[in-house]
N, CA, C and O atoms as a Tripos MOL2 file, in Angstrom:
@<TRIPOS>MOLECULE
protein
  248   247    62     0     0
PROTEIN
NO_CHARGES

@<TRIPOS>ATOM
      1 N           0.1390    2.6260   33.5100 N.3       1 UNK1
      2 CA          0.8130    2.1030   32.3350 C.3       1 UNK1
      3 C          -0.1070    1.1720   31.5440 C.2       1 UNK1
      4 O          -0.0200    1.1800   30.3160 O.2       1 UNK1
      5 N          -1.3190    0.0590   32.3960 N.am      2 UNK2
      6 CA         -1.5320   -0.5530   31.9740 C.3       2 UNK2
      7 C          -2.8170    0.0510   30.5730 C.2       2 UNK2
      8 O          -3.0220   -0.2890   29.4080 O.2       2 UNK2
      9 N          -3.4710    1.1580   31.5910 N.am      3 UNK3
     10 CA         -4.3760    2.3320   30.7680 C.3       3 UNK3
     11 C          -3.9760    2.5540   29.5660 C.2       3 UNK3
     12 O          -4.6450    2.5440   28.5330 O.2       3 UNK3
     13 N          -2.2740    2.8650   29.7860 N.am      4 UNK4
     14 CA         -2.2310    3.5910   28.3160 C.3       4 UNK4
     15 C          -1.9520    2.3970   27.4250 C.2       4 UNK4
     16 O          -2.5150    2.5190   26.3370 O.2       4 UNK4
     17 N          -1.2060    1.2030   27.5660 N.am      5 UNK5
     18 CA         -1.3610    0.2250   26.9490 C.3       5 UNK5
     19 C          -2.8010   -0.0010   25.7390 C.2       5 UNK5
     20 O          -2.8470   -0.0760   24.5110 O.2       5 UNK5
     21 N          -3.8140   -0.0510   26.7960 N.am      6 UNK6
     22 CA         -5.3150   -0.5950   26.5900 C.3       6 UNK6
     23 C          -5.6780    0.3650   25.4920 C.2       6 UNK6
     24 O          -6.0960    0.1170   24.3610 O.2       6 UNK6
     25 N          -5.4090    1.5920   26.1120 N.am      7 UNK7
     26 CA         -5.7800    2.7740   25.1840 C.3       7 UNK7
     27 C          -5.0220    2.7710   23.4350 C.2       7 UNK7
     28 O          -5.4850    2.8250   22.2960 O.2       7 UNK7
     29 N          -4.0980    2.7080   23.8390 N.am      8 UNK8
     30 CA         -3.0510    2.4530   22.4230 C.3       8 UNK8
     31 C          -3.8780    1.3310   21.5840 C.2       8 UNK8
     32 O          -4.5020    1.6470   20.5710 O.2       8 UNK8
     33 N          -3.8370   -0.0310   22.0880 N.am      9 UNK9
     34 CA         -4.8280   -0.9740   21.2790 C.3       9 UNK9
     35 C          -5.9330   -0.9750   20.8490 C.2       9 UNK9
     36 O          -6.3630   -1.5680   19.8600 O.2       9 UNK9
     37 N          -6.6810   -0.0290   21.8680 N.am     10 UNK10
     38 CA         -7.8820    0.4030   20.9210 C.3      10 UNK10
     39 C          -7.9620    1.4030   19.7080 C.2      10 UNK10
     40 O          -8.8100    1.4260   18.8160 O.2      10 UNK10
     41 N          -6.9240    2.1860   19.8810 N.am     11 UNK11
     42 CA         -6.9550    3.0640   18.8490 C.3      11 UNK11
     43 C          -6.2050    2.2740   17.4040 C.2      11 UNK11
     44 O          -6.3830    2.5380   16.2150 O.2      11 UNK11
     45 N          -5.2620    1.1550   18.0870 N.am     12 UNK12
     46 CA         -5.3500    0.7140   17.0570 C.3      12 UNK12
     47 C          -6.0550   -0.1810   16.0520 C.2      12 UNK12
     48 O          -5.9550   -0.2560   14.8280 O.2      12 UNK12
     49 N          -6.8850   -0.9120   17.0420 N.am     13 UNK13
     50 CA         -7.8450   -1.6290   16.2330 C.3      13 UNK13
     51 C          -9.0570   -0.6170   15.4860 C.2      13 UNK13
     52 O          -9.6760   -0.9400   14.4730 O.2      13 UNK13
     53 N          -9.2170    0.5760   16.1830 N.am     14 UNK14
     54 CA         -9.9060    1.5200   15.2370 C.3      14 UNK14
     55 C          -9.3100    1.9450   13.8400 C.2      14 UNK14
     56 O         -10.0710    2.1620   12.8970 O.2      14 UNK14
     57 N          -8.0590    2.0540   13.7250 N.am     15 UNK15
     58 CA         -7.5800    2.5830   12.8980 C.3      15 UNK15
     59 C          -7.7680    1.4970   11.6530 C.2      15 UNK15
     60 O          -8.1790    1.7830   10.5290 O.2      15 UNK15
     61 N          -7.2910   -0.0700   12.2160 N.am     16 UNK16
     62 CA         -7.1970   -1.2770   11.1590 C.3      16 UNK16
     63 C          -8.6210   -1.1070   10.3850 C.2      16 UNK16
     64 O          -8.7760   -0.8850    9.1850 O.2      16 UNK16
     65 N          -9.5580   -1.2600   11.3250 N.am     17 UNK17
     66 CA        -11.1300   -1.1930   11.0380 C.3      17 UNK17
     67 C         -11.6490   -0.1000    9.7680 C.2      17 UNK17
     68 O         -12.2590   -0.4780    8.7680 O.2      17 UNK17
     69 N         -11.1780    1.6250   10.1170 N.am     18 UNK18
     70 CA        -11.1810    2.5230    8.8860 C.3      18 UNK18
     71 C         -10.1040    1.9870    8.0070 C.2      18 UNK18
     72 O         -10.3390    2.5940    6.9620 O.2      18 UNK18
     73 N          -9.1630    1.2980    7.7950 N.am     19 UNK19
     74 CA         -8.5680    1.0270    6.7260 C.3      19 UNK19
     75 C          -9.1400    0.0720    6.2070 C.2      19 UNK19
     76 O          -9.2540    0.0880    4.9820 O.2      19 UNK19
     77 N          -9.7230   -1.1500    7.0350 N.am     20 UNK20
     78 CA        -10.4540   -2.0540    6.2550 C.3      20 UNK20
     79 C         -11.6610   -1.5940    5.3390 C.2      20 UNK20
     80 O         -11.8770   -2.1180    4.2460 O.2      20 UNK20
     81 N         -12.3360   -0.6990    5.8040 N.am     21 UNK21
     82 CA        -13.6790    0.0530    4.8590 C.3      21 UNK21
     83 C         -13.1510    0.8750    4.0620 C.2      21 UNK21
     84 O         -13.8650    1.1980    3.1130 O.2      21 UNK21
     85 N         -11.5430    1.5960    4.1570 N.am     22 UNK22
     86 CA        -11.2490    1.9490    2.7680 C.3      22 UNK22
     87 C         -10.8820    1.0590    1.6550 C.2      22 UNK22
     88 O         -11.2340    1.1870    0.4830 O.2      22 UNK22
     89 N          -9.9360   -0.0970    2.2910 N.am     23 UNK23
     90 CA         -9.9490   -1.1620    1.2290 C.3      23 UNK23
     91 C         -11.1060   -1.6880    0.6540 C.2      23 UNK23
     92 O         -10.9370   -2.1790   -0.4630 O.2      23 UNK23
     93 N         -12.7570   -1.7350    1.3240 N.am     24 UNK24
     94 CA        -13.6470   -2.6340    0.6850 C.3      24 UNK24
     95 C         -13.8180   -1.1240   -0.5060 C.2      24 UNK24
     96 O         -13.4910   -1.3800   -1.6650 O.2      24 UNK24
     97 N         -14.2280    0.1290   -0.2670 N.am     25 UNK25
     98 CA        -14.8150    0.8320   -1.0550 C.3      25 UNK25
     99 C         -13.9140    0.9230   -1.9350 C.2      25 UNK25
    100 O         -14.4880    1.1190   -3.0070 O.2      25 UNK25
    101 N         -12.2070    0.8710   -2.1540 N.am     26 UNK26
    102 CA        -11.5930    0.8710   -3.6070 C.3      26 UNK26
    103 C         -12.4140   -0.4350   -4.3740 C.2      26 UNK26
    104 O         -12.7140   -0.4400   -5.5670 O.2      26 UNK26
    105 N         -12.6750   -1.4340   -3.4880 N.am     27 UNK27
    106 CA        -12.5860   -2.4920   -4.3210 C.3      27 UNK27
    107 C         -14.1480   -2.6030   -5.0930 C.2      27 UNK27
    108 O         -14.3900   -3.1250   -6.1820 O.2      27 UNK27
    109 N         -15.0400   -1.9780   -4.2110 N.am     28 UNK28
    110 CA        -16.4960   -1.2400   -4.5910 C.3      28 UNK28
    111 C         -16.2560   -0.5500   -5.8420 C.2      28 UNK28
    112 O         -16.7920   -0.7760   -6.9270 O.2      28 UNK28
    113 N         -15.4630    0.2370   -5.5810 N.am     29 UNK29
    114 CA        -15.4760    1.4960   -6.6510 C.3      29 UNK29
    115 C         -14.4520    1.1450   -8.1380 C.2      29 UNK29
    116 O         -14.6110    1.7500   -9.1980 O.2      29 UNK29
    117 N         -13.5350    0.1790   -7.9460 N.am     30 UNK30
    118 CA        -12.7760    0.1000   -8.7990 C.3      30 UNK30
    119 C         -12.9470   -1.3510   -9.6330 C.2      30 UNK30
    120 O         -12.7830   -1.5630  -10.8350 O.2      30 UNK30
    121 N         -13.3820   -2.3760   -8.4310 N.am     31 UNK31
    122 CA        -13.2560   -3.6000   -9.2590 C.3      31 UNK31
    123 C         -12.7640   -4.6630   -8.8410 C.2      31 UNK31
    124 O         -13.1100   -5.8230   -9.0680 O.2      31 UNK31
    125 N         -11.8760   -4.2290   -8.1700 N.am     32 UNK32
    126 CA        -10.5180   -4.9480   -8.2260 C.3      32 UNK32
    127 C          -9.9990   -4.6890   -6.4450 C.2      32 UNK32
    128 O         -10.4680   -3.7690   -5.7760 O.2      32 UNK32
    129 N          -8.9950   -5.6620   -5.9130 N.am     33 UNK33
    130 CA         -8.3110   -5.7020   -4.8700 C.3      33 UNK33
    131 C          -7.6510   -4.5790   -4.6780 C.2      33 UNK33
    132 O          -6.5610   -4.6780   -5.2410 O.2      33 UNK33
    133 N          -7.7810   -3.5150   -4.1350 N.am     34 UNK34
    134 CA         -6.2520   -2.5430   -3.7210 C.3      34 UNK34
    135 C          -5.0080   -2.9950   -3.6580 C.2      34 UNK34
    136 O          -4.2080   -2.3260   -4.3130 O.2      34 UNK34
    137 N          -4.5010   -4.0740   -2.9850 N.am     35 UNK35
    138 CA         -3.3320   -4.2290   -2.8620 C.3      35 UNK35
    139 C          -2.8020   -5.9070   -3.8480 C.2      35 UNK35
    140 O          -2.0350   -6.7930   -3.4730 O.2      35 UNK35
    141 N          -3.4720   -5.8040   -4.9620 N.am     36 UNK36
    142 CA         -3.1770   -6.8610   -6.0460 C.3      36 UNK36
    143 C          -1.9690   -5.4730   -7.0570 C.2      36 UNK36
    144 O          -2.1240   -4.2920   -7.3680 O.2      36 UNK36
    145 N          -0.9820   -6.3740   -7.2240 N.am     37 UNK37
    146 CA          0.2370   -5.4270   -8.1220 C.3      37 UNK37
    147 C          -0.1180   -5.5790   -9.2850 C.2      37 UNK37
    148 O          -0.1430   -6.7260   -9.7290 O.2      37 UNK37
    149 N          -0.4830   -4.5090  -10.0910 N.am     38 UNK38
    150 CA         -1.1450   -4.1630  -11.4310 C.3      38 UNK38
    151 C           0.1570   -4.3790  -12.2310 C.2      38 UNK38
    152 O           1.2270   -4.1280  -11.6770 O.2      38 UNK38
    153 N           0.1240   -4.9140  -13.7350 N.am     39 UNK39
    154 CA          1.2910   -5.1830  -14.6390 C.3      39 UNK39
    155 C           2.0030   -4.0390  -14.5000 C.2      39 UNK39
    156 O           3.1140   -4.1890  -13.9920 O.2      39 UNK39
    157 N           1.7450   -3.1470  -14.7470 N.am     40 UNK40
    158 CA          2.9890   -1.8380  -14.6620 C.3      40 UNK40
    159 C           3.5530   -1.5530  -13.7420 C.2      40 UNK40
    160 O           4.7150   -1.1740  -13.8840 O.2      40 UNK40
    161 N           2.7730   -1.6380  -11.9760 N.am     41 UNK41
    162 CA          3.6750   -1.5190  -11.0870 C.3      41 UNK41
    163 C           4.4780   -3.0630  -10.9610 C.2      41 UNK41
    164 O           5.0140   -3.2120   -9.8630 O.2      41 UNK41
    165 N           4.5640   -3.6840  -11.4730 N.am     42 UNK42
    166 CA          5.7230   -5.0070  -11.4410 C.3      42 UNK42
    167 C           6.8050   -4.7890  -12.4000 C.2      42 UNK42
    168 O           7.9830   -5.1440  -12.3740 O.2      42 UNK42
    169 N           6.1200   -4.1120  -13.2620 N.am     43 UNK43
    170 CA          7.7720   -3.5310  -14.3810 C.3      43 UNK43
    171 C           8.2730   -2.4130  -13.6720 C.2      43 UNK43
    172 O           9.4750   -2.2190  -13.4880 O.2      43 UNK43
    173 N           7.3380   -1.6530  -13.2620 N.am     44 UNK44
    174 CA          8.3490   -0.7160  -12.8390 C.3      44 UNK44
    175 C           9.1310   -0.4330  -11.3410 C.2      44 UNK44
    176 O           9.8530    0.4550  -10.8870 O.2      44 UNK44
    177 N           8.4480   -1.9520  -10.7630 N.am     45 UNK45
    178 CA          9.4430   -1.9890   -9.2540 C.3      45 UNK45
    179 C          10.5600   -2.8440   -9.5690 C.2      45 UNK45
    180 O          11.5850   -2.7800   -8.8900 O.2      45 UNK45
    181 N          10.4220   -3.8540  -10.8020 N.am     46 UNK46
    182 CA         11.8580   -4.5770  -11.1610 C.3      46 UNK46
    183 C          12.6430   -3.9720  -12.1030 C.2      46 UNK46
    184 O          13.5470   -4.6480  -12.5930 O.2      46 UNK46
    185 N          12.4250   -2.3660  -12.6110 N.am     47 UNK47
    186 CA         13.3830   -1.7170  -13.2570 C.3      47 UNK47
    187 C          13.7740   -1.1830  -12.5560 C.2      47 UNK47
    188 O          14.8920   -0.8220  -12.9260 O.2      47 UNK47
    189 N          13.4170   -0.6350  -11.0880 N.am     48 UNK48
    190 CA         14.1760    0.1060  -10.3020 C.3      48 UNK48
    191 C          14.7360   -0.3850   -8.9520 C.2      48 UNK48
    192 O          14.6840    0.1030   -7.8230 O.2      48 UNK48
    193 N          15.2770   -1.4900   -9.4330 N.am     49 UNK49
    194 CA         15.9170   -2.5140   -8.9270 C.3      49 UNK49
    195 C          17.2120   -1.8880   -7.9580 C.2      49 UNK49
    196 O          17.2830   -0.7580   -7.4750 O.2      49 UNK49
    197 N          18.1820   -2.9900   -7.8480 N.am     50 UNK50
    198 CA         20.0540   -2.1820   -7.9970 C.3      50 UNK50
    199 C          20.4750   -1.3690   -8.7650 C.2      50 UNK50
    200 O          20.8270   -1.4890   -9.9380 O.2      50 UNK50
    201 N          20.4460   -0.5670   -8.1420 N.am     51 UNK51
    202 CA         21.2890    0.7530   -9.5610 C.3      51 UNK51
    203 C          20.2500    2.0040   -9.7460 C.2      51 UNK51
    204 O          20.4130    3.2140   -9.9000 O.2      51 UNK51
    205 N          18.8880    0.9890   -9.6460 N.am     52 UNK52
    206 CA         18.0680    2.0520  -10.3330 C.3      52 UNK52
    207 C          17.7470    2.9060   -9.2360 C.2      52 UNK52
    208 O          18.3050    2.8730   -8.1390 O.2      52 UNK52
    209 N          16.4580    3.9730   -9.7160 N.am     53 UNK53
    210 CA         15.7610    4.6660   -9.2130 C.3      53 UNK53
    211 C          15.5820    5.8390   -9.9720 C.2      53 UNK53
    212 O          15.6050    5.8930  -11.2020 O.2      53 UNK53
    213 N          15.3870    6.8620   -9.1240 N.am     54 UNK54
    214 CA         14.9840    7.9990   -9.9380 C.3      54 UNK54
    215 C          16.0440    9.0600  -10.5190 C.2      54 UNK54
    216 O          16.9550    9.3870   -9.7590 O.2      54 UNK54
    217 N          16.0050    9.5300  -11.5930 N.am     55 UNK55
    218 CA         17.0720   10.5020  -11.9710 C.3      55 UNK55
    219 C          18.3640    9.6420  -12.5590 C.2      55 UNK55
    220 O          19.4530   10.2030  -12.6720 O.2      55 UNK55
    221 N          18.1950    8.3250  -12.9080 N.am     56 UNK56
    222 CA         19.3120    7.7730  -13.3750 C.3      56 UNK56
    223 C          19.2530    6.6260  -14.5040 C.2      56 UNK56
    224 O          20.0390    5.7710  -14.9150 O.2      56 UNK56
    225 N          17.7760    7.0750  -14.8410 N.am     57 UNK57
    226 CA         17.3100    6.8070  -16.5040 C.3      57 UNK57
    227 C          17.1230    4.8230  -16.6870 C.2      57 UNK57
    228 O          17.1920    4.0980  -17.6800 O.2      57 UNK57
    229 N          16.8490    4.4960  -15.0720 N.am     58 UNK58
    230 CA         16.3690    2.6540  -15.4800 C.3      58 UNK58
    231 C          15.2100    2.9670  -15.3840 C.2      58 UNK58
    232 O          14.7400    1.9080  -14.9670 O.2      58 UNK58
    233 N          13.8320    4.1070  -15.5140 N.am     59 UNK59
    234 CA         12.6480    3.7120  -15.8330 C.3      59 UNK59
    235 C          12.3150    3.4490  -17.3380 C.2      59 UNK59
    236 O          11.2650    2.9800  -17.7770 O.2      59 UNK59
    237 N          13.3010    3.8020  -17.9640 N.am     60 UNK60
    238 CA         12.5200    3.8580  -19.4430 C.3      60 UNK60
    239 C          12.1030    2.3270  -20.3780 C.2      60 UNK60
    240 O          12.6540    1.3900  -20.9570 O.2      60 UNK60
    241 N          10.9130    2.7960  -20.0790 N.am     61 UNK61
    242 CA          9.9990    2.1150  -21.2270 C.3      61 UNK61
    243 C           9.9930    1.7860  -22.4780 C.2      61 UNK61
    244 O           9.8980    2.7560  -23.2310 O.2      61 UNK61
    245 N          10.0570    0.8180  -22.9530 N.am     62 UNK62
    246 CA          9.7670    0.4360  -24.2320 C.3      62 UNK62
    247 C           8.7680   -0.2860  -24.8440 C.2      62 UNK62
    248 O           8.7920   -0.4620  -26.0620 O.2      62 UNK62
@<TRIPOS>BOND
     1     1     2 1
     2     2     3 1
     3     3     4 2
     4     3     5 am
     5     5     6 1
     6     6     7 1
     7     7     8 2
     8     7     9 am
     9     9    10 1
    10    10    11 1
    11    11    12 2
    12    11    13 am
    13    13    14 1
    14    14    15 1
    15    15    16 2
    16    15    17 am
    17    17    18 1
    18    18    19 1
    19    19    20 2
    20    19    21 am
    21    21    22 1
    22    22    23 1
    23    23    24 2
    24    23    25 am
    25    25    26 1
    26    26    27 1
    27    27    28 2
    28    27    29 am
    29    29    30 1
    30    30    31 1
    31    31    32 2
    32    31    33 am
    33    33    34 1
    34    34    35 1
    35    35    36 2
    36    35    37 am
    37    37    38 1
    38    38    39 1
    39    39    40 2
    40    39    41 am
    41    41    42 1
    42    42    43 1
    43    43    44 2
    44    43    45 am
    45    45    46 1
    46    46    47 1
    47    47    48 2
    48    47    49 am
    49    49    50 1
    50    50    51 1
    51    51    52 2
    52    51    53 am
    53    53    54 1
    54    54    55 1
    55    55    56 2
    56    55    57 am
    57    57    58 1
    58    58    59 1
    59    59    60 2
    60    59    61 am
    61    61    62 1
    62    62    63 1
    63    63    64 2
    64    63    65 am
    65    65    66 1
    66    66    67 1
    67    67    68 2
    68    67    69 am
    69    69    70 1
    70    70    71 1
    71    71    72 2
    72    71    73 am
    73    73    74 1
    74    74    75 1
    75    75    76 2
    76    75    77 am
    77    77    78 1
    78    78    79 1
    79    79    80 2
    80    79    81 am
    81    81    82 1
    82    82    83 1
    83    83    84 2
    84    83    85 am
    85    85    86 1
    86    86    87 1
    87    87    88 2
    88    87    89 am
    89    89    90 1
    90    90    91 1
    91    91    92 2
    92    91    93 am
    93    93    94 1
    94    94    95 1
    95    95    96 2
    96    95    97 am
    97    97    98 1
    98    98    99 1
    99    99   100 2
   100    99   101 am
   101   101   102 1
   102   102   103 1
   103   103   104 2
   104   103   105 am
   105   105   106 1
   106   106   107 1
   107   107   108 2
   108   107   109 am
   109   109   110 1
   110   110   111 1
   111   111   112 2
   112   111   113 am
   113   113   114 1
   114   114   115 1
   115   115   116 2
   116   115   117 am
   117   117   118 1
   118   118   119 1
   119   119   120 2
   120   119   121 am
   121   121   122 1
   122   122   123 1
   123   123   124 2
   124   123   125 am
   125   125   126 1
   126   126   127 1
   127   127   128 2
   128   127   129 am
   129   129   130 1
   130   130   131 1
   131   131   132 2
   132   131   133 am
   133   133   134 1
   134   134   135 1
   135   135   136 2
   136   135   137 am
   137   137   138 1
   138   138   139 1
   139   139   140 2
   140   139   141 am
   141   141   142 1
   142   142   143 1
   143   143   144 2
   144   143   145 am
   145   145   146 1
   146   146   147 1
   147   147   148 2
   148   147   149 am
   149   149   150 1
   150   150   151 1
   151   151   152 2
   152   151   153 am
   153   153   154 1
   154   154   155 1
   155   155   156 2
   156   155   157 am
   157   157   158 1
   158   158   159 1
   159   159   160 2
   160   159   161 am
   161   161   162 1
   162   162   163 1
   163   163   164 2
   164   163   165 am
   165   165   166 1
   166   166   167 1
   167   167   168 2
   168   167   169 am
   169   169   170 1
   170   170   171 1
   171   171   172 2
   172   171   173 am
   173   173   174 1
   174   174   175 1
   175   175   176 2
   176   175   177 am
   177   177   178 1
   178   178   179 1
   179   179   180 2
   180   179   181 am
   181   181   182 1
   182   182   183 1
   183   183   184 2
   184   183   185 am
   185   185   186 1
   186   186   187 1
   187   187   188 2
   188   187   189 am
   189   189   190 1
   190   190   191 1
   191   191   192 2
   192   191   193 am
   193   193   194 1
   194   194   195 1
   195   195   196 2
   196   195   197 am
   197   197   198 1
   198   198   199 1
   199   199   200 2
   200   199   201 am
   201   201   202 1
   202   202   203 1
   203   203   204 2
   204   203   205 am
   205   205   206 1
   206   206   207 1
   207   207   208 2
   208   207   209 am
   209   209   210 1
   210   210   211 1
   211   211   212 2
   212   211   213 am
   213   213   214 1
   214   214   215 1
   215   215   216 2
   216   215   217 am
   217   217   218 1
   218   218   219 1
   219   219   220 2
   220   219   221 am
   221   221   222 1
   222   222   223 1
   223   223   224 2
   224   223   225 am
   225   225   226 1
   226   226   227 1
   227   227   228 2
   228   227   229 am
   229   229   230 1
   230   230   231 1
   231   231   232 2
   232   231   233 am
   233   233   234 1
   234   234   235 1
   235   235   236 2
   236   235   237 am
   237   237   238 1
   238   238   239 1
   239   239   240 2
   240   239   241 am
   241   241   242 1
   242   242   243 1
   243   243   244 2
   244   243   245 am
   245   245   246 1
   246   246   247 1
   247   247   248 2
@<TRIPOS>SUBSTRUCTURE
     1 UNK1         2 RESIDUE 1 A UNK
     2 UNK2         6 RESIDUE 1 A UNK
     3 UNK3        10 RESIDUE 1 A UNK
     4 UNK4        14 RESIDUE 1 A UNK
     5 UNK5        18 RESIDUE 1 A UNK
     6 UNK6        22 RESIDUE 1 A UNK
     7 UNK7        26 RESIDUE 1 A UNK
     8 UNK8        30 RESIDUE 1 A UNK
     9 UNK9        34 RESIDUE 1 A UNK
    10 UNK10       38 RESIDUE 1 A UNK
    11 UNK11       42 RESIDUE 1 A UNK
    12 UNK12       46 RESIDUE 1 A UNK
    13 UNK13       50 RESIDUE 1 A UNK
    14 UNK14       54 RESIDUE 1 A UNK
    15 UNK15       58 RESIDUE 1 A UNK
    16 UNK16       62 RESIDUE 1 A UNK
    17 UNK17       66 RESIDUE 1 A UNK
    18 UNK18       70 RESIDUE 1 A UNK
    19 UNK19       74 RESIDUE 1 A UNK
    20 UNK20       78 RESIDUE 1 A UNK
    21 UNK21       82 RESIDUE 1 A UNK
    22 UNK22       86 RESIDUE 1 A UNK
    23 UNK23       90 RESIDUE 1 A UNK
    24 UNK24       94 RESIDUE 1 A UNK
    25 UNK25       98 RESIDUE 1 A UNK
    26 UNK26      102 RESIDUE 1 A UNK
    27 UNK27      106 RESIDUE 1 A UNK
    28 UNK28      110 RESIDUE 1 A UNK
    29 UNK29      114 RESIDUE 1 A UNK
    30 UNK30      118 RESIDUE 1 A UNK
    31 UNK31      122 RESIDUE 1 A UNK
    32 UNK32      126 RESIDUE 1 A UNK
    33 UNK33      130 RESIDUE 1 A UNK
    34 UNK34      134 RESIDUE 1 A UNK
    35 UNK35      138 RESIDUE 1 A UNK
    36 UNK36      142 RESIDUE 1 A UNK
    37 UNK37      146 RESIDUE 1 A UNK
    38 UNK38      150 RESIDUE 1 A UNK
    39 UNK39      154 RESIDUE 1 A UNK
    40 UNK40      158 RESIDUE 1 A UNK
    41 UNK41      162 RESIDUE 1 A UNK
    42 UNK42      166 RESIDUE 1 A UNK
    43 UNK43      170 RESIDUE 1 A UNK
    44 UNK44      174 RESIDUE 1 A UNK
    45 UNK45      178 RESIDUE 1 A UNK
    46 UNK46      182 RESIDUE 1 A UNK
    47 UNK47      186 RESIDUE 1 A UNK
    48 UNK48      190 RESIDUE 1 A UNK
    49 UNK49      194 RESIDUE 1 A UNK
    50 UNK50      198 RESIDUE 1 A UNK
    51 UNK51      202 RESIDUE 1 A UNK
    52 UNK52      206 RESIDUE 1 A UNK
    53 UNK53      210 RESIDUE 1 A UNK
    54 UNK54      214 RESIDUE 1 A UNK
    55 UNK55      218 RESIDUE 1 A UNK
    56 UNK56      222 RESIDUE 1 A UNK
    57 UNK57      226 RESIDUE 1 A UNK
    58 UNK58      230 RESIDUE 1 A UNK
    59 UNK59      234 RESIDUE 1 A UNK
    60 UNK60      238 RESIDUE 1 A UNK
    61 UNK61      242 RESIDUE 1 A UNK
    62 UNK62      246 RESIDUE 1 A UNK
């Protein structure tokens, strides 16, 4: 049990590790933080609030 424990944690610290080198290369390649909320995704996660979502016409833009 204790094996597979050990085993599980390593794979997960491998996994954190390739996500960390995908986060540096967006930020290489783009500029900017990956997980900083860009102006449009903040309008459009507080229009699709209560009520909203998809198919029921609170994305629209003006």
């Amino acid at each position: 049990m204790a094996v597979a424990v050990r085993t599980l944690q390593e794979q997960l610290e491998k996994a954190k590790e390739s996500l960390k080198n995908v986060d540096e290369n967006i930020r290489k390649l783009t500029g900017r933080d990956p997980n900083d909320v860009r102006p449009i995704q903040a309008r459009l996660l507080a229009l699709s609030g209560p009520g909203g979502g998809r198919g029921r016409g609170s994305l629209l833009l003006r």
